[in-house]
N, CA, C and O atoms as CSV, one atom per row, in Angstrom:
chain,resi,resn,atom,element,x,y,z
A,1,UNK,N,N,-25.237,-29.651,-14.124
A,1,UNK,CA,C,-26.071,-29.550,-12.933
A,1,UNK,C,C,-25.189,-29.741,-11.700
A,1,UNK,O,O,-24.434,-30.707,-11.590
A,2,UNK,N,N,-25.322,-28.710,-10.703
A,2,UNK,CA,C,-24.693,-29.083,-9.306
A,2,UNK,C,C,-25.160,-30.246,-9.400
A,2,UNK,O,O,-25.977,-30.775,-10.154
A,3,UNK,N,N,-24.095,-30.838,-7.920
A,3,UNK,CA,C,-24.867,-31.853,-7.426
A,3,UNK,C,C,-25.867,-31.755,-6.431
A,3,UNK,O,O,-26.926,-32.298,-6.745
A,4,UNK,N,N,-25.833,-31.260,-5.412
A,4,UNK,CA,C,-26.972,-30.948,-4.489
A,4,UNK,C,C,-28.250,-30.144,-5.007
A,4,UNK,O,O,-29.057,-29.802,-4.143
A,5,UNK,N,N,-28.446,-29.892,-6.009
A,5,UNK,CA,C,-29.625,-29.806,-6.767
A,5,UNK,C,C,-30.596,-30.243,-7.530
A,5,UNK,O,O,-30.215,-30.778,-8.570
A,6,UNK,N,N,-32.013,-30.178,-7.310
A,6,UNK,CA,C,-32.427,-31.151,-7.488
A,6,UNK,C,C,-32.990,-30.678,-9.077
A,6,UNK,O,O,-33.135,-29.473,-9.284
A,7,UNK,N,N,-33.273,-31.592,-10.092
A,7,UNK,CA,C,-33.354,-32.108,-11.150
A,7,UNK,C,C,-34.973,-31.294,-11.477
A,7,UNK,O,O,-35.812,-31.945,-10.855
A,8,UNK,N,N,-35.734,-29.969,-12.323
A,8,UNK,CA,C,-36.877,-29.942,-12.387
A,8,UNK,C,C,-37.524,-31.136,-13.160
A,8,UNK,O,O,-37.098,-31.834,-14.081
A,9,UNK,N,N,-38.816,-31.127,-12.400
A,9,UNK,CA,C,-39.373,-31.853,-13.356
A,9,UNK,C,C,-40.504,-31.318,-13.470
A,9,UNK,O,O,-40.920,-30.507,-12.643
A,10,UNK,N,N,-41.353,-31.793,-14.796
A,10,UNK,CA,C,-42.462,-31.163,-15.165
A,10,UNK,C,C,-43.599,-31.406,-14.156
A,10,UNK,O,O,-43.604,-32.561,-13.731
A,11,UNK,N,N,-44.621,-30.557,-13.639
A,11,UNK,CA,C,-45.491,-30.090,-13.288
A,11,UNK,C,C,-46.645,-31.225,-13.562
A,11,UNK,O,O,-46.832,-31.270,-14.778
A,12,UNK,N,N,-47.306,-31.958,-13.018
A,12,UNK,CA,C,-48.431,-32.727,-12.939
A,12,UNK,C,C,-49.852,-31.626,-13.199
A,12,UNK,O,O,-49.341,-30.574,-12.814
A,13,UNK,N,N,-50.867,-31.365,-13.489
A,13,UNK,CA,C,-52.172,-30.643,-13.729
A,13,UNK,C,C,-52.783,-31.567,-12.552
A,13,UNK,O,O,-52.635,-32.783,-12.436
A,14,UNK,N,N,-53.319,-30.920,-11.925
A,14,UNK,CA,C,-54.494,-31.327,-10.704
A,14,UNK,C,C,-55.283,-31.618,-11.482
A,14,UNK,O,O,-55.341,-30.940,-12.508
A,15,UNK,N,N,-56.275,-32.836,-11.281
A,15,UNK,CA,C,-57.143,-33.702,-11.170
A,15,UNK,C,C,-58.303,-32.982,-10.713
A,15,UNK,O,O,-58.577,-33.114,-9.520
A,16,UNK,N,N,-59.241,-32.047,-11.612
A,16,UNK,CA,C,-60.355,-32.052,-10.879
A,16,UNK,C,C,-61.339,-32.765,-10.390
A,16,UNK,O,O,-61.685,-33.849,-10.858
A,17,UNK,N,N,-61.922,-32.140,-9.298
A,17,UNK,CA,C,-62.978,-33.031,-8.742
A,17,UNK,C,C,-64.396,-33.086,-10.051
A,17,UNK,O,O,-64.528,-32.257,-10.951
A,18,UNK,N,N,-65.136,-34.066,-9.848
A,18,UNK,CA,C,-66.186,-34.681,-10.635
A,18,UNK,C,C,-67.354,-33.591,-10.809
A,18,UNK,O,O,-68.069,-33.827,-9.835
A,19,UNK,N,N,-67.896,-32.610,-11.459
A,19,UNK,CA,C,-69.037,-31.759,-11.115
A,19,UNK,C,C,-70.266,-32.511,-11.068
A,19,UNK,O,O,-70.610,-33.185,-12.039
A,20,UNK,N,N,-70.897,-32.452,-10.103
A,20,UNK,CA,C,-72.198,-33.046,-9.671
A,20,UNK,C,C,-71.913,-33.898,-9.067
A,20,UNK,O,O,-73.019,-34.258,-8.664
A,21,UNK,N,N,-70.915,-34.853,-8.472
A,21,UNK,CA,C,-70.319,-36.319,-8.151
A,21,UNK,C,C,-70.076,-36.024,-6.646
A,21,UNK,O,O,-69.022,-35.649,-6.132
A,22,UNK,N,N,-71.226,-36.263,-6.068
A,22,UNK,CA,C,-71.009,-36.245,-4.443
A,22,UNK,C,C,-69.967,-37.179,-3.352
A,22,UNK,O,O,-70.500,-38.178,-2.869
A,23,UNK,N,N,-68.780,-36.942,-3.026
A,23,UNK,CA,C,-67.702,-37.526,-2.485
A,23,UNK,C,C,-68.017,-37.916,-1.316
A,23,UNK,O,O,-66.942,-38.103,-0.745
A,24,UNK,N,N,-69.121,-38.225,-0.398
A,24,UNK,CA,C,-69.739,-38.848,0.220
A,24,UNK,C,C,-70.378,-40.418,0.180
A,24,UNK,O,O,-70.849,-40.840,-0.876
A,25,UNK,N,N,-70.366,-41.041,1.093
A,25,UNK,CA,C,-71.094,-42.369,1.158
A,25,UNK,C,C,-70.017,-43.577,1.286
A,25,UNK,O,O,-69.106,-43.439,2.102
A,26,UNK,N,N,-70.080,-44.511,0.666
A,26,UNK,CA,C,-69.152,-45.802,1.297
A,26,UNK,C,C,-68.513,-46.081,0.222
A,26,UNK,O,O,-68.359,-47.279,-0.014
A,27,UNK,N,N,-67.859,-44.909,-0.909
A,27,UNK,CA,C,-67.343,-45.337,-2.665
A,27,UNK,C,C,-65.740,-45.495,-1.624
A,27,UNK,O,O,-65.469,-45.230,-0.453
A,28,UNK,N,N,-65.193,-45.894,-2.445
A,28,UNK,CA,C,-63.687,-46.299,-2.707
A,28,UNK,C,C,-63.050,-45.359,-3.536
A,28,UNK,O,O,-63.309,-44.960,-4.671
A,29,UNK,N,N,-61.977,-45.033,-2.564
A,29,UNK,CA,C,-61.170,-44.195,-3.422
A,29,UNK,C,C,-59.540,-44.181,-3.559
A,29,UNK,O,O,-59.040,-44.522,-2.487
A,30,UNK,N,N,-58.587,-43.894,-4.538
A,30,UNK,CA,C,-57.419,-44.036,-4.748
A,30,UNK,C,C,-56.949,-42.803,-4.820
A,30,UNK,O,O,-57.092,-42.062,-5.792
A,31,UNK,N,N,-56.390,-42.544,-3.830
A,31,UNK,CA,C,-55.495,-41.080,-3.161
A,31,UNK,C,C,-54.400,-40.851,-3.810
A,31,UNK,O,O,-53.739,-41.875,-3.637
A,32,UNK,N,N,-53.763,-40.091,-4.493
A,32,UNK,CA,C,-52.211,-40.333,-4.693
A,32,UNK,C,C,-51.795,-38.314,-4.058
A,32,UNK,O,O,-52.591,-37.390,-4.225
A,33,UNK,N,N,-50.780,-38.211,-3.565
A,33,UNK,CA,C,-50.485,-37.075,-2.924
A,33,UNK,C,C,-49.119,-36.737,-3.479
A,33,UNK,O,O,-48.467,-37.702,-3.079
A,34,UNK,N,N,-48.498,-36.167,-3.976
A,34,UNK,CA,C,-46.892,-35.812,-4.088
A,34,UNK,C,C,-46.351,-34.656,-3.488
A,34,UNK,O,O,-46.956,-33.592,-3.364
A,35,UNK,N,N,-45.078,-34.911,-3.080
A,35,UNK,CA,C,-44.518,-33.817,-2.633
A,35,UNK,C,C,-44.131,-32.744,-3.736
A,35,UNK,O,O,-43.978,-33.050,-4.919
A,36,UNK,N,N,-43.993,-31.507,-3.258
A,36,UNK,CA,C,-43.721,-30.494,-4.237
A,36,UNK,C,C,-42.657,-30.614,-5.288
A,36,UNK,O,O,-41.576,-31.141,-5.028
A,37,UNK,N,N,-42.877,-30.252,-6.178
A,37,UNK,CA,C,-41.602,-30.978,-7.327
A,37,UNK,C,C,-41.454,-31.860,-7.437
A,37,UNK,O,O,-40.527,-32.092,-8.213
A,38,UNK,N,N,-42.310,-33.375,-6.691
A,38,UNK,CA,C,-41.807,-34.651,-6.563
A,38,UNK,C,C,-40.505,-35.205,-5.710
A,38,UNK,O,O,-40.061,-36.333,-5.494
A,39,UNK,N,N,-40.117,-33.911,-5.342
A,39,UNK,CA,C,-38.536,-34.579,-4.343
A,39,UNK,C,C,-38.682,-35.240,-3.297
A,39,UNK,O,O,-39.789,-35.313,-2.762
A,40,UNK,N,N,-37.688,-35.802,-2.840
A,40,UNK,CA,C,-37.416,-37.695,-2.281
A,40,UNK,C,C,-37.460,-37.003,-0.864
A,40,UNK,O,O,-36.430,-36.782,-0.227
A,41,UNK,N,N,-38.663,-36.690,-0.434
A,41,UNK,CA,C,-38.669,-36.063,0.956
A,41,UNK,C,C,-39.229,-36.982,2.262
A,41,UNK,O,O,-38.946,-36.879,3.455
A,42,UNK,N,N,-40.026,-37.805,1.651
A,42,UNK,CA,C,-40.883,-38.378,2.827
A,42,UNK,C,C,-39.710,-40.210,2.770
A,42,UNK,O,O,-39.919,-41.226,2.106
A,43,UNK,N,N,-38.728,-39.937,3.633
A,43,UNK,CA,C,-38.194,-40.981,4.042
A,43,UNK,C,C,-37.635,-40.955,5.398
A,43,UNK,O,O,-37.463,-39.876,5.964
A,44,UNK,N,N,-37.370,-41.952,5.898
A,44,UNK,CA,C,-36.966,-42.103,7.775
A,44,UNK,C,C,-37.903,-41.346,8.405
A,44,UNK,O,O,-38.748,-41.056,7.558
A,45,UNK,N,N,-38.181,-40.886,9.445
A,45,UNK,CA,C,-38.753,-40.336,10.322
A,45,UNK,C,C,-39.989,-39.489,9.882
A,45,UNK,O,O,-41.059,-39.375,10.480
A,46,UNK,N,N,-39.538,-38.823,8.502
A,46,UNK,CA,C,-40.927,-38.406,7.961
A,46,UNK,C,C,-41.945,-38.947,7.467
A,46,UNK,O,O,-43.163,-38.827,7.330
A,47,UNK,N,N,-40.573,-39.946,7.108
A,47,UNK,CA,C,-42.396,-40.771,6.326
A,47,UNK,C,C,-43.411,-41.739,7.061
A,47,UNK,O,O,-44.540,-42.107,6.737
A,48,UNK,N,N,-42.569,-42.043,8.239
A,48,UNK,CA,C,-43.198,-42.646,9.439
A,48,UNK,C,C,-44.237,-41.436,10.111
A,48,UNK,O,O,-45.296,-41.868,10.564
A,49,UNK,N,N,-43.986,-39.883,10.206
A,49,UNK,CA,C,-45.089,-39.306,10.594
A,49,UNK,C,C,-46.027,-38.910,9.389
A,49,UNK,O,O,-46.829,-38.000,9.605
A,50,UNK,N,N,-46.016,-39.341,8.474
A,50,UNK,CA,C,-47.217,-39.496,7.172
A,50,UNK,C,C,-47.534,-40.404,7.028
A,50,UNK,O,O,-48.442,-40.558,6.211
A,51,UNK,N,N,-47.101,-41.318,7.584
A,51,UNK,CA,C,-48.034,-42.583,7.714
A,51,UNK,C,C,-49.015,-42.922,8.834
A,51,UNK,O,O,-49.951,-43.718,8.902
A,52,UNK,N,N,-48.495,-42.066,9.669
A,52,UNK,CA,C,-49.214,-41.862,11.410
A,52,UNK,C,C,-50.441,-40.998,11.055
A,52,UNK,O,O,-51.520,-41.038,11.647
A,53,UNK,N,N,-50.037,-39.988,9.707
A,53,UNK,CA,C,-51.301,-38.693,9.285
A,53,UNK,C,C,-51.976,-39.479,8.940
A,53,UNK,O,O,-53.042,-39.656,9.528
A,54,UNK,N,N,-51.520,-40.439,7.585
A,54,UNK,CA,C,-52.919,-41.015,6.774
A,54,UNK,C,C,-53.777,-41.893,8.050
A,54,UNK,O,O,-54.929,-41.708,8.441
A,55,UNK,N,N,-52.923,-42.735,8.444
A,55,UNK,CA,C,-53.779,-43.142,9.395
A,55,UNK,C,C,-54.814,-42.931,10.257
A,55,UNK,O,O,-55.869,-43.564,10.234
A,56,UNK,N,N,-54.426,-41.710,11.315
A,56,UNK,CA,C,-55.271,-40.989,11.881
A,56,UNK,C,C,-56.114,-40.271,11.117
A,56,UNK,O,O,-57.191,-40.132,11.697
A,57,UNK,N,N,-56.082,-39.792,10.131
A,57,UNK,CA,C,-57.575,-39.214,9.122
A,57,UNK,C,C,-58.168,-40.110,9.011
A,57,UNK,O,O,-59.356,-39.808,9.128
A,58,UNK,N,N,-58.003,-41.358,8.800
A,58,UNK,CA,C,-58.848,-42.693,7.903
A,58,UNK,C,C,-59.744,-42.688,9.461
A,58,UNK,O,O,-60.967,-42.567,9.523
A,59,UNK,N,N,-58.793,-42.855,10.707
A,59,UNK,CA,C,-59.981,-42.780,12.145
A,59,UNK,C,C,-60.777,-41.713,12.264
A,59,UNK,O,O,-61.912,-42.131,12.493
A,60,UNK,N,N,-60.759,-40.749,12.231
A,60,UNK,CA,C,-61.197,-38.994,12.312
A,60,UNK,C,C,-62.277,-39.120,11.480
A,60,UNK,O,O,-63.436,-38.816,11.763
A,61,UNK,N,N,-61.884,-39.562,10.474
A,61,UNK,CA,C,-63.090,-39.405,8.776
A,61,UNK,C,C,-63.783,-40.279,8.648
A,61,UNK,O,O,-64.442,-40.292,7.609
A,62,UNK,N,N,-63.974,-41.476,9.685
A,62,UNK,CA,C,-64.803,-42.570,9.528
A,62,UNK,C,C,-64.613,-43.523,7.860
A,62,UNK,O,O,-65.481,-44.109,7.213
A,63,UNK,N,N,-63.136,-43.351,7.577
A,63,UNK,CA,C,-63.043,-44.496,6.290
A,63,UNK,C,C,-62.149,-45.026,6.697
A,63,UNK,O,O,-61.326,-44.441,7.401
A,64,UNK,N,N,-62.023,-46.694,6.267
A,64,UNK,CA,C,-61.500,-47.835,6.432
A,64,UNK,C,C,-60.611,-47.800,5.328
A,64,UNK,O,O,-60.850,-47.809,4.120
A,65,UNK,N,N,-59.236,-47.747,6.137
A,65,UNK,CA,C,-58.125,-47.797,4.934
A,65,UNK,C,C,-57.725,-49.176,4.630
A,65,UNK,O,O,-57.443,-50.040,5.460
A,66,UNK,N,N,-57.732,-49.313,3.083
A,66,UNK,CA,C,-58.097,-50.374,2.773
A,66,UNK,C,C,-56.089,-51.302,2.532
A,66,UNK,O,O,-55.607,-52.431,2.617
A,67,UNK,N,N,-55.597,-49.830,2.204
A,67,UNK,CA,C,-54.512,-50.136,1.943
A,67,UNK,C,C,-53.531,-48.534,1.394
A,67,UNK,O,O,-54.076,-47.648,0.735
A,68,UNK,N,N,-52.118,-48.476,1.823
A,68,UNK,CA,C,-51.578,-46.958,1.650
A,68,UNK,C,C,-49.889,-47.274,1.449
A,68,UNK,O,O,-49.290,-48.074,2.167
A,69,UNK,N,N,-49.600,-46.925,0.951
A,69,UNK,CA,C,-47.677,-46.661,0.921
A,69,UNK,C,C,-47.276,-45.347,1.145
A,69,UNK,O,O,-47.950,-44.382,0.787
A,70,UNK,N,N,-46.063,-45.257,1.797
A,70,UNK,CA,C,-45.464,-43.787,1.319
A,70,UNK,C,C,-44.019,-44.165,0.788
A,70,UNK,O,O,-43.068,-44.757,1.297
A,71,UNK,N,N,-44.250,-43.569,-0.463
A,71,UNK,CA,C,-43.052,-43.849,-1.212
A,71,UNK,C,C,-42.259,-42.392,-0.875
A,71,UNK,O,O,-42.599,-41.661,0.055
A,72,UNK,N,N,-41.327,-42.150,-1.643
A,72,UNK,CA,C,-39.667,-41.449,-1.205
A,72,UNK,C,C,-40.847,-39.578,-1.628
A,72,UNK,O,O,-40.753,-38.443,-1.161
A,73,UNK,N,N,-41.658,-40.114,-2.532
A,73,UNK,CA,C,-41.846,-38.235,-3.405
A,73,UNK,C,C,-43.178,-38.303,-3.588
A,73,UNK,O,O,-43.908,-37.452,-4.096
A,74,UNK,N,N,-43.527,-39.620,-3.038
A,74,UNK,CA,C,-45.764,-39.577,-3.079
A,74,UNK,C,C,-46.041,-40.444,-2.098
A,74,UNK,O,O,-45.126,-41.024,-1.513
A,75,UNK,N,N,-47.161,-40.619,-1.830
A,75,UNK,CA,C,-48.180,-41.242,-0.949
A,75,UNK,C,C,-49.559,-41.795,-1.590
A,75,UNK,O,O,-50.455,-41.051,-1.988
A,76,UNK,N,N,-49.600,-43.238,-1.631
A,76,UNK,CA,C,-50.803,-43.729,-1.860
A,76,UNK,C,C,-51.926,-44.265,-1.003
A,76,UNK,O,O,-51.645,-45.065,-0.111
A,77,UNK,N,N,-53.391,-43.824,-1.237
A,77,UNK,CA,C,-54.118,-44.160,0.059
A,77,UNK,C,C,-55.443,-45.048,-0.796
A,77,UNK,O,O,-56.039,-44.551,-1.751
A,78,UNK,N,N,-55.717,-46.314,-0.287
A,78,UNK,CA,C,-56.869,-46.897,-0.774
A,78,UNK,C,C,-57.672,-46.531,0.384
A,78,UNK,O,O,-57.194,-46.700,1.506
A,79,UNK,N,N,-59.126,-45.931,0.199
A,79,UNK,CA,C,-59.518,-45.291,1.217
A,79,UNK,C,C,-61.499,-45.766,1.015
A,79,UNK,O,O,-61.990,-45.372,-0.043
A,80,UNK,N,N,-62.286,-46.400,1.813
A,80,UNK,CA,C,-63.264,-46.540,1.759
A,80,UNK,C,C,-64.329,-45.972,2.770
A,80,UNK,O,O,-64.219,-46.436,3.905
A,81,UNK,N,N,-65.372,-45.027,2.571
A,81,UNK,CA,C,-66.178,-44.609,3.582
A,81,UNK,C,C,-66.625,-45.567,4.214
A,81,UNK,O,O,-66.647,-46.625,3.585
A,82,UNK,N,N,-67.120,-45.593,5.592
A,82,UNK,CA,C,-67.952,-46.739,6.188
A,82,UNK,C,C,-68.987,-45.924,6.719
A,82,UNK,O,O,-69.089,-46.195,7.915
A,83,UNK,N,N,-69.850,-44.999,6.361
A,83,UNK,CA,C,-70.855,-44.489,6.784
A,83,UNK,C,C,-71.828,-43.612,5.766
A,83,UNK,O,O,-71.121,-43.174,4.859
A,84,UNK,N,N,-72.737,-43.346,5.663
A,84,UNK,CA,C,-73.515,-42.603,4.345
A,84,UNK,C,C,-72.859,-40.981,4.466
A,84,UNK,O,O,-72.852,-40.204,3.510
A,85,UNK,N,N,-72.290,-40.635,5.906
A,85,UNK,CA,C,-71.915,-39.213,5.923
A,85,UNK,C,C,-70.495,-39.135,5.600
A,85,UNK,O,O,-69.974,-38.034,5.774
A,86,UNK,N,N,-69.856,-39.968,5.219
A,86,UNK,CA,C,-68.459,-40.304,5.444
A,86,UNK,C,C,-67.924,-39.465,3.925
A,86,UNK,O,O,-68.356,-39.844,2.837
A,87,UNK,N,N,-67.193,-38.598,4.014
A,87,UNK,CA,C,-66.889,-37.372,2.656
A,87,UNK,C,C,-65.144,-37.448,2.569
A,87,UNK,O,O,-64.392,-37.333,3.537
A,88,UNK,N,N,-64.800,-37.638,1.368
A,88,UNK,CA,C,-63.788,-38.150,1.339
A,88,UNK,C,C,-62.617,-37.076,1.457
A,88,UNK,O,O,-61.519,-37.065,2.014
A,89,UNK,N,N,-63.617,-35.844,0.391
A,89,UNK,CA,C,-62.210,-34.281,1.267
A,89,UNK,C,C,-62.326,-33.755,2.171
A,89,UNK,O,O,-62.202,-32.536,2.283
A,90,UNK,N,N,-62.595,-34.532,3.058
A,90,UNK,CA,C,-62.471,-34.526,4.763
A,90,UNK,C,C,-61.168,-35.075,4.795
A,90,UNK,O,O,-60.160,-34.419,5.057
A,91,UNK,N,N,-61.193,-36.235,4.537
A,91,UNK,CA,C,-59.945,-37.391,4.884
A,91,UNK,C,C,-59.105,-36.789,3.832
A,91,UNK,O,O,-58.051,-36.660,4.455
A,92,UNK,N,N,-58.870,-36.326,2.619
A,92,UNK,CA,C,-57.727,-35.807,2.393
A,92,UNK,C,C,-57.171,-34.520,2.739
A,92,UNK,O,O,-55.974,-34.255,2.630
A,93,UNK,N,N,-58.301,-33.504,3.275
A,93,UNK,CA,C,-57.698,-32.617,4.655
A,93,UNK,C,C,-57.278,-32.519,5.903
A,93,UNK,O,O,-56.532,-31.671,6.393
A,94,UNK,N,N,-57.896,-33.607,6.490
A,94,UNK,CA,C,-57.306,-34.347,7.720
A,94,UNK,C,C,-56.000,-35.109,7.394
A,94,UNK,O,O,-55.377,-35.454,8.398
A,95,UNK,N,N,-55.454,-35.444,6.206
A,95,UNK,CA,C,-54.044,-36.135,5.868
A,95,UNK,C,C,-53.091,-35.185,6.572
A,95,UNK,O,O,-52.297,-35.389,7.491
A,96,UNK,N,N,-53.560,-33.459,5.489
A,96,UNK,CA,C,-52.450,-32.411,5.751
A,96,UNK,C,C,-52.369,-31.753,6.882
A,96,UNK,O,O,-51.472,-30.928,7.054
């Protein structure tokens, strides 16, 4: 392997959403986001403006972040509605 190349790794399967399971109201939820391929992208300056994103969605989307990291190749968001209209793939479209 070069060195300036990065290492594949296998492919994660998306997580579908719940059928019938309305993502609305005041539930709690555990976000996890990765960067493409998992590479070590969100550090210094970037990961300070993804932390400025999650933030500002959690204000925008009316949920109370309960708690979030951004690690080097993901992002974790503990994320709680505070309103009955409060929809949670709002706040993970307002992240991006």
């Amino acid at each position: 392997m070069v060195e300036h190349e990065v290492p594949r790794i296998k492919r994660w399967r998306n997580t579908p959403r719940l059928k019938g399971f309305s993502y609305d109201g005041d539930h709690a939820y555990h976000i996890v986001s990765n960067t493409n391929e998992h590479r070590a992208l969100l550090v210094g300056e970037l990961a300070d403006v993804v932390a400025r994103s999650v933030l500002d969605a959690a204000r925008k989307t009316k949920h109370q972040l309960l708690a979030y990291v951004v690690m080097p190749n993901h992002v974790h968001a503990l994320v709680q509605g505070e309103e009955p209209d409060t929809d949670v793939v709002e706040f993970v479209a307002a992240c991006k």
